[in-house]
N, C-alpha and C positions, 0 to 999 in steps of 0.2 A: 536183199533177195526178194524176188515178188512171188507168188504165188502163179502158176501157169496153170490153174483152172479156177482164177478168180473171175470171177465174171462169167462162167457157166453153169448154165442151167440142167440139171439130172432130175429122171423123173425120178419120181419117189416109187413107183413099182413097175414095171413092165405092162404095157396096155392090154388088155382081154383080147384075143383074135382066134379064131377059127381057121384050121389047120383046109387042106381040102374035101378030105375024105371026111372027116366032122360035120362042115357047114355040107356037103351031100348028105350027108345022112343025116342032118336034122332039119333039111327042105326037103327031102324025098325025093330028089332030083339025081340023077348020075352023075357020075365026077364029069363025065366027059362031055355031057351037055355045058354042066356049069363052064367048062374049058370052052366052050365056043362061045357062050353068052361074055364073057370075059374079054375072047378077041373082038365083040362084038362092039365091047364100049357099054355092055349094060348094066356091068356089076364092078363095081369097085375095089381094086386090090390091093395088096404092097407086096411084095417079093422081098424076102431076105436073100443073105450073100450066095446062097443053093440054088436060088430062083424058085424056092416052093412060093406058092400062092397061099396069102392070108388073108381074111374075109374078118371085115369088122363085124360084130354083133347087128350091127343096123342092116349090112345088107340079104340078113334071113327078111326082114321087112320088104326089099326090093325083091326079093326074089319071089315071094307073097304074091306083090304087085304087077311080075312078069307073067306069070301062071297064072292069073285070072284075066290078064287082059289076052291072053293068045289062048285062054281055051273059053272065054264068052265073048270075045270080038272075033273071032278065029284067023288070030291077024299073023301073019308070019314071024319067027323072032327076028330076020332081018329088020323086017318095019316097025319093032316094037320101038327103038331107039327115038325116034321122028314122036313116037306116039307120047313116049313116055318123057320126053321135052318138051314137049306143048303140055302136058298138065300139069308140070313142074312149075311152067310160064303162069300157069292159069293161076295155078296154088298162089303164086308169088303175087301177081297181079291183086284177089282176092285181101291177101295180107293187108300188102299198101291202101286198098281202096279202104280198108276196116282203119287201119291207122287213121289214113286222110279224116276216116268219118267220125272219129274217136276227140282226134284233135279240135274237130268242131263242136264237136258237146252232140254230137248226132248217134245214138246209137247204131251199129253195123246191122242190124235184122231190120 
């Protein structure tokens, strides 16, 4: 007889997430902002079998990053998405270039 959960993998605890009404009140944002930035593609979710919205711990950090670029660029939250892709790009690009210059014996600064 074989075992029928050999070979699967269980976490060992349940991952840390932020309920909606939580991650609102500890960004200081309305739930129902957050609900739009959400349909927007700018915060990162998972849905349990209810469809509530769960917020990993990292995106109090994005939502940091939403809230200073729309209120010292006074950029729309529509256009934040466009915005906050190209720095993403930039960050990434940065990385690689510190690599490439690492691998040569070149310091990155």
């Amino acid at each position: 007889m074989t075992d029928p959960t050999a070979g699967t993998n269980w976490p060992l605890a349940r991952p840390y997430r932020l309920s909606l009404d939580s991650y609102a009140r500890i960004t200081g944002v309305h739930p129902e902002l957050v609900r739009r930035l959400v349909t927007l593609g700018l915060l990162e979710i998972t849905r349990d079998a209810e469809g509530n919205l769960w917020f990993a711990p990292s995106q109090v950090r994005e939502m940091a990053t939403i809230q200073r670029l729309h209120l010292r660029l006074n950029l729309s939250y529509a256009s934040l998405g466009l915005v906050m892709d190209l720095l993403d790009r930039i960050a990434d690009l940065e990385r690689s270039q510190r690599r490439s210059r690492s691998d040569r014996g070149f310091p990155w600064t």
